[in-house]
C-alpha positions as CSV (number, residue, x, y, z in Angstrom):
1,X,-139.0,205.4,-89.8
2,X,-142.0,203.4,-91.1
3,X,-145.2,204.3,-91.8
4,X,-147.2,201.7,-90.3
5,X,-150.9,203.8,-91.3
6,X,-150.9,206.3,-94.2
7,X,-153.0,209.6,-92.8
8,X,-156.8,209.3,-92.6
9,X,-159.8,209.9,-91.7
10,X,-160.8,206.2,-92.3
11,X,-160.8,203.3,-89.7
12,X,-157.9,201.3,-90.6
13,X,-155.5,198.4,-89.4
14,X,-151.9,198.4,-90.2
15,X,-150.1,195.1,-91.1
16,X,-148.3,193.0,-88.7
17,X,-145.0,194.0,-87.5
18,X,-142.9,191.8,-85.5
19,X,-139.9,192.6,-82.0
20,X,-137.4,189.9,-81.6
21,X,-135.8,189.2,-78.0
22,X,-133.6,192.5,-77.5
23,X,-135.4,194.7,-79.9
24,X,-137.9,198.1,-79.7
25,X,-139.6,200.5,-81.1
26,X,-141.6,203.2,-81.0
27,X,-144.9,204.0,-82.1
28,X,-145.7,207.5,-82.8
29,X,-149.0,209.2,-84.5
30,X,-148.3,211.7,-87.1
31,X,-150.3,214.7,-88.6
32,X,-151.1,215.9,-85.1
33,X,-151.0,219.5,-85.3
34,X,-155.0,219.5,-85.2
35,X,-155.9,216.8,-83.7
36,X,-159.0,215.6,-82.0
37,X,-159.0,213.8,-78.2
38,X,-161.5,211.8,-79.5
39,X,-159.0,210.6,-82.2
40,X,-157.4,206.8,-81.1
41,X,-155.1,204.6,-82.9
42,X,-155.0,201.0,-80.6
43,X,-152.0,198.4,-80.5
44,X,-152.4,194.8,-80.5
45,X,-150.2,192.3,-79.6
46,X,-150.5,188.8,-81.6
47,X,-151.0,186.0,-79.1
48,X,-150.1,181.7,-79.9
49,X,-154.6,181.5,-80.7
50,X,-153.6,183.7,-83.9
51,X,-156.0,186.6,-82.1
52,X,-154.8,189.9,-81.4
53,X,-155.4,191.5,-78.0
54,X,-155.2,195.3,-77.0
55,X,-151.7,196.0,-75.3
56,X,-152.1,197.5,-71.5
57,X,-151.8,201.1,-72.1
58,X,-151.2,200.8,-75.7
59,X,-153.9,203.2,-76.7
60,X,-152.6,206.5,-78.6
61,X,-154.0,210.0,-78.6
62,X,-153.6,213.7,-79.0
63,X,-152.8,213.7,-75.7
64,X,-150.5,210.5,-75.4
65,X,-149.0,210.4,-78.8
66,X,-146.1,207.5,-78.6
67,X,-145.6,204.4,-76.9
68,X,-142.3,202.9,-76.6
69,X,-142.7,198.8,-77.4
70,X,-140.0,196.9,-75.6
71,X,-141.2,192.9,-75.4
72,X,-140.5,190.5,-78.3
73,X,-143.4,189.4,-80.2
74,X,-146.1,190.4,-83.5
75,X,-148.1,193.7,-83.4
76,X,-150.5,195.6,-85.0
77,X,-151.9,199.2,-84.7
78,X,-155.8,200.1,-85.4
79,X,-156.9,203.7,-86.1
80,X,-160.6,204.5,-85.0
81,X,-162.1,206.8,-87.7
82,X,-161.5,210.5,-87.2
83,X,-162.6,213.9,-87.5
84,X,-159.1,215.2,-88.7
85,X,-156.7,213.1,-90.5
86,X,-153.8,211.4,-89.0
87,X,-151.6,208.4,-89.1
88,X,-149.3,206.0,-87.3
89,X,-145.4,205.9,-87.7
90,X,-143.0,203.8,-85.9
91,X,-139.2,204.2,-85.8
């Protein structure tokens, strides 16, 4: 497991990570035991423009709290800032 954001309260962006051909993973948030709905953590995909755009359905929540990531290619997670700290793993 890999923690991709450290738990906070902050906004914060977590460094690229990147799926070869064949490869998955899954992105979980952490802390979560008191968590907020309005809490949101947001993964991007990198496109060949060097821009990251938001992945269809890749938002995260108290109520949706992993996404499994199954297509090659570089990705990021944003965290929104929060009421209650929490943070983003991925295994």
């Amino acid at each position: 497991m890999a923690q991709l954001i450290a738990s906070t309260t902050d906004a914060a962006t977590s460094a690229d990570f990147t799926l070869a051909a064949g490869e998955s993973a899954t992105i979980s948030l952490y802390n979560t035991n008191d968590l907020r709905e309005l809490a949101m953590a947001h993964v991007q995909i990198k496109g060949s423009d060097g821009a990251y755009y938001p992945v269809q359905d890749g938002g995260l929540s108290a109520t949706r709290n992993t996404l499994r990531i199954t297509a090659a290619g570089t990705y990021r997670v944003s965290k929104d800032v929060s009421a209650t700290a929490f943070g983003v793993d991925k295994v």
